[in-house]
Structure formats: C-alpha cells, structure tokens
C-alpha positions in Angstrom: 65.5 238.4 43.1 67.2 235.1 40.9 70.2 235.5 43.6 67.5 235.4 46.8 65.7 232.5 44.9 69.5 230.9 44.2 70.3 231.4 47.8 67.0 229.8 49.6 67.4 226.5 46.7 70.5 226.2 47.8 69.5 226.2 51.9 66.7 223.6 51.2 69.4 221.3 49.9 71.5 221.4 52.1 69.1 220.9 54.5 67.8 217.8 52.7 71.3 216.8 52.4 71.5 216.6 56.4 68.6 215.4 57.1 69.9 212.1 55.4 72.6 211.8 58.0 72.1 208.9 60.3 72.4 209.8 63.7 72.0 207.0 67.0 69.2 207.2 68.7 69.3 209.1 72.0 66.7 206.3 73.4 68.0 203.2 71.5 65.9 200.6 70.6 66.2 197.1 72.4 64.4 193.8 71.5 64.7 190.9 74.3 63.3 187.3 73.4 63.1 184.5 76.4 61.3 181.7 76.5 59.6 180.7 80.1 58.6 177.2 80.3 56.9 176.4 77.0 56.2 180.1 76.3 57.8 182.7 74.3 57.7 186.0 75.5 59.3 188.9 73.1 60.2 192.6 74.7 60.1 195.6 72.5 60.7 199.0 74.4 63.4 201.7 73.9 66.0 203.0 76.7 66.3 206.3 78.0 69.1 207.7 80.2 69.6 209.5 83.4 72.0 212.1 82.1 72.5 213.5 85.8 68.6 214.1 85.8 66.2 212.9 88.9 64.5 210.2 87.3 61.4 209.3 89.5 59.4 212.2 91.1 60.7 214.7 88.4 61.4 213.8 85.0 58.9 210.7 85.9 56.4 212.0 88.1 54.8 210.1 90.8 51.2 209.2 90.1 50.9 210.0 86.2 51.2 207.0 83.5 54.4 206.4 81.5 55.4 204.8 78.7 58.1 202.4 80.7 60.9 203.9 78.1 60.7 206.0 75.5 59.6 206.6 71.9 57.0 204.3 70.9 55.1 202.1 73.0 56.7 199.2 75.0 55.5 196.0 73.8 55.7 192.5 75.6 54.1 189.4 73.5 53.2 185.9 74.7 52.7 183.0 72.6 50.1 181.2 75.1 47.6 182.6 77.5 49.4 183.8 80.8 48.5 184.9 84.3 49.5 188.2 86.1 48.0 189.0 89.4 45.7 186.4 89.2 44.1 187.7 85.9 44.4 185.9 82.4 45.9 187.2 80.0 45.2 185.5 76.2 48.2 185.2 74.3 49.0 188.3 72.1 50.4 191.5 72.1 50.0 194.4 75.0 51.3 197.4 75.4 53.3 197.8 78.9 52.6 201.2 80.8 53.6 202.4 84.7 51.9 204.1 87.5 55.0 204.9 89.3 54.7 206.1 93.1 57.3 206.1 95.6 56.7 202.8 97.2 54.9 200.9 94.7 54.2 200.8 90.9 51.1 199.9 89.0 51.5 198.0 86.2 49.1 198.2 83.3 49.1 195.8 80.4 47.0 197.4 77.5 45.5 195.8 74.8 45.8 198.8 72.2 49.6 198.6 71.6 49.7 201.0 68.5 49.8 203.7 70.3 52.9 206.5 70.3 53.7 207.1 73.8 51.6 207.0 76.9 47.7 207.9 76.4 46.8 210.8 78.6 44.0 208.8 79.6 43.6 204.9 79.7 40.7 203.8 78.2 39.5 201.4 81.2 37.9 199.1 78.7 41.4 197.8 77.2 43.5 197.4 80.6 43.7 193.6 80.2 45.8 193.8 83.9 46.7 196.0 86.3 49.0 194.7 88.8 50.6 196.1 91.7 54.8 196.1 92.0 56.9 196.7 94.9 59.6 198.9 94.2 63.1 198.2 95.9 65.9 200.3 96.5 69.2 199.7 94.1 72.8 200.1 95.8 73.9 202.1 92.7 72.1 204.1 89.7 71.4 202.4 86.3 72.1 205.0 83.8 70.0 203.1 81.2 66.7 202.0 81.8 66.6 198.7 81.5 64.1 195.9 82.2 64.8 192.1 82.5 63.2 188.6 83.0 64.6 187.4 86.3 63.8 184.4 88.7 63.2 181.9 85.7 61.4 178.9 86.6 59.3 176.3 84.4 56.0 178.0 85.5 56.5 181.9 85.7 59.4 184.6 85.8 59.4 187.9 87.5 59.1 191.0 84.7 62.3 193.2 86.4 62.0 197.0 85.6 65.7 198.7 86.5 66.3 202.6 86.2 67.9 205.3 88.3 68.7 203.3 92.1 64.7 201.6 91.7 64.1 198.3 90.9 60.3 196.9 90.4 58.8 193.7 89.4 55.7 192.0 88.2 55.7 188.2 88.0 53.8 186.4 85.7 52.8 182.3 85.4 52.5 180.8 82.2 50.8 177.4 81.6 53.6 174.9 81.1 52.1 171.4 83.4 48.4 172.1 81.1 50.9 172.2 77.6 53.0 169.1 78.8 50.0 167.1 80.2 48.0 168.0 77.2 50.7 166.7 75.0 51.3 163.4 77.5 48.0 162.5 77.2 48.1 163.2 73.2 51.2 160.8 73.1 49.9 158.3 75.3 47.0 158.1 73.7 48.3 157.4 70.2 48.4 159.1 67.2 45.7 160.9 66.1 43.7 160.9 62.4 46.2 164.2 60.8 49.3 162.0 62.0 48.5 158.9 60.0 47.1 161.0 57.2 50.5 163.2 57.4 52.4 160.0 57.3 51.1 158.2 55.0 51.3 161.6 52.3 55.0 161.7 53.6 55.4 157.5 52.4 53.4 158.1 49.2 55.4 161.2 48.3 58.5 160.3 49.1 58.2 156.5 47.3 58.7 154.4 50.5 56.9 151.8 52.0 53.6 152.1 50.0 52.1 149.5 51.7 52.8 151.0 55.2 51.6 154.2 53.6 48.3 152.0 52.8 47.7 150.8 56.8 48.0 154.3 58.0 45.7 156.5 55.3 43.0 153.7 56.2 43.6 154.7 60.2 43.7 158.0 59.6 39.8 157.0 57.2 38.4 155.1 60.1 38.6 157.7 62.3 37.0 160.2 60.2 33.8 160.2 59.8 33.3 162.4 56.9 36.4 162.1 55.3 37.1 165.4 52.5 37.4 165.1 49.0 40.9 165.7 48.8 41.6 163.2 51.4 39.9 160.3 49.4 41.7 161.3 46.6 44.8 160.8 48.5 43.6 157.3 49.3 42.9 156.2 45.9 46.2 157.4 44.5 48.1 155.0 47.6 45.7 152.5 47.0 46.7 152.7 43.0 50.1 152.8 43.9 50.0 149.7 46.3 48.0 147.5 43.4 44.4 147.9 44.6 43.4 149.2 41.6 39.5 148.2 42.8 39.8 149.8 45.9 41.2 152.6 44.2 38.6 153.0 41.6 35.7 152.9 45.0 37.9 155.6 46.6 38.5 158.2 43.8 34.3 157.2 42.7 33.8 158.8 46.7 36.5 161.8 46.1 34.6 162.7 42.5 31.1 162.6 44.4 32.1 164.9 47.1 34.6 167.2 44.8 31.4 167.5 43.1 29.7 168.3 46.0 32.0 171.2 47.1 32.4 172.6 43.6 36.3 171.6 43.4 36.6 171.9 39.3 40.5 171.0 39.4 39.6 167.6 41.8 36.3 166.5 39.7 38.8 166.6 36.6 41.8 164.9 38.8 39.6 162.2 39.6 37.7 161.9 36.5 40.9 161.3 34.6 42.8 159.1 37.6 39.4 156.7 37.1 40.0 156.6 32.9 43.1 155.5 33.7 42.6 152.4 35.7 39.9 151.1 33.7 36.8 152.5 35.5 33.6 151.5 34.2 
C-alpha cells in the first residue's frame, strides 16, 4: 500500500513539475496601438491559424457569432467618442464580435467586454453598433488571422479584418475638426482661469518672477467667482512673497473663513499660523 501511495506522490509531481513548463500559445496574443487623427485606438485580440483547415463556412460557420480570434474576447478602445455606421460610439472599451456570411459580415461592437469567448446569445441591450462589412476576395491565404487599421486619414480609418483568402472592413470617423476647433477657439480666446492659476503656482514654486506670479493668480481671481479656500490661500502666500503683506493678510482672512466653512482642519491651522506671522491683528 506505502509503494502504491509512493508511486501516485510521485506521478502528481511530476505532473506539477510539467505543468510549469512554458509553452507558446497556439493563438498568440497581439496588442496593436494607432492613433487616428487625435484619437487613440488600442487592439487586443489573439491570432488563430489556418493549419490546412477551411476557415469560413466550416471551422467559422456562416451565420453564427465569433469571437474575431481566439481565446478571450477581442477588445478595441477609443479615447474619444467615435462614429461607425452612422452610430456614436462614447469613448471606452467594446468587445469586437463577427456575423460572418459569405458576402458580407456583421460587425458587432459590445459593450460587456469581460466576457471569455463569444456569448451564445447577444444580449440586444449592450450592442453599442452593428455595422455591415463587405467581404472581398484575397489573391492568396493569410495563415494568421490578422486584423489592421488601413486607409488612415485625419478623420476615420477603415478596421481591416484578414484571414484565410477574405478580407472585410468596417470604417469608423473619429472627431478630430470638433477637438482642433474646440482647442482653436480655447487658444484664441486666451487663457482661461486654471492656466493663470497653474502658472502663477509654477512662478511661486519655482522662485521666479513673483511679481508676474502676482498679475496672473489675480486673473485667474477675477474670473472666479467663488474662488476655494485653497486657492486664496495660494494668493496670500504670492501676495506675502511679493511684499503685500496687507493684501496678504485680507486674502488668507478669506481662505481661513471658507477653510472654516468646508471643515479643512489642516488649511484653518495653515492660515491661522501664515496670519501670526505677518502681524495680523
């Protein structure tokens, strides 16, 4: 009985023992990263081969849902709201699936990308687009599967799909003349309250002009109307810094008022012992 027990200890080891042996990955993993316009767009999917199989219509069949790869779900993310097929899509993170069919795809972009594998069935409520792709015929196979962004432009690219001798697309527009007019008219309209603020911490910090530091923290005030207690503090402390001690003896009186006001223990005592030591009365 000890040499049965002896003999099955010894199998589980060794099993263990292999089962720390790193293999590769029939389906390896790939991770593609382009950026379209002013959007980024990151790929996550993994990439089966033919292996002298018939892809599409057998090991794919016409008219059920896959996974677009292998292994876990394929991913795309954008880092601003996009448009495919006319629908909006809010930036984020989708799972991509395929309706494949012999002279079209459907492509579904699902919200719920935590999934392992296709669903059997797709929950209508979290198809976020479904957009038809023409499928073209490829003058050779493509062993791997493989997908692509092709036909880059400033405003959209085509999502390229490649396996077996089928190639199918889905093009997508992203919202680069609204980012760039937005920032235009941002830019042409001067700087706004958080850039003077942001400058003038960046002078005060860094010891250089104090009194440009001064003009800009009393833009970035004037065109606040209820300023925070932390940024009146940050006012008094230029203003101290600049020889205003009066002014900066008003402004940390505010900044203790509305610390106060928002329960802020460590500001009320910041400003209680800034005002001892200019000589507040």
């Amino acid at each position: 009985m000890k040499k049965i027990m002896l003999f099955f200890g010894v199998l589980g080891m060794t099993f263990t023992t292999q089962a720390q042996i790193q293999t590769p990955q029939p389906s390896p993993f790939s991770k593609v990263e382009q950026t379209v316009g002013l959007t980024d767009v990151t790929l996550e999917y993994s990439r089966p081969n033919m292996r002298a199989r018939t892809v599409f219509g057998d090991l794919v069949p016409y008219g059920k849902v896959w996974r677009l790869g292998a292994n876990e779900n394929t991913k795309i993310s954008f880092s601003t709201d996009v448009t495919v097929g006319g629908k909006e899509l809010k930036a984020g993170t989708y799972a991509l699936f395929a309706i494949p069919n012999e002279n079209n795809w459907d492509i579904v972009f699902y919200s719920s990308a935590e999934n392992w594998g296709a669903p059997q069935d797709l929950d209508e409520s979290k198809i976020a687009a479904k957009v038809k792709a023409d499928t073209y015929p490829l003058p050779m196979n493509i062993e791997t599967f493989t997908m692509t962004f092709d036909d880059l432009s400033s405003t959209g690219a085509t999502l390229g799909m490649m396996w077996a001798n089928v190639y199918a697309g889905v093009t997508f527009e992203v919202p680069t003349d609204k980012i760039v007019a937005a920032s235009i008219d941002k830019v042409m309209n001067g700087p706004g309250a958080g850039d003077y603020y942001a400058a003038a911490a960046y002078y005060f910090q860094e010891g250089k002009d104090i009194n440009q530091a001064k003009t800009w923290i009393d833009k970035a005030m004037s065109m606040n109307s209820k300023p925070a207690f932390y940024q009146l503090r940050q006012q008094s402390l230029i203003y101290a810094k600049a020889g205003d001690k009066k002014g900066a003896i008003e402004l940390a009186k505010k900044s203790l008022k509305a610390s106060e006001e928002a329960g802020n223990a460590d500001y009320v005592k910041m400003n209680k012992d800034s005002l001892k030591e200019w000589g507040a009365k």
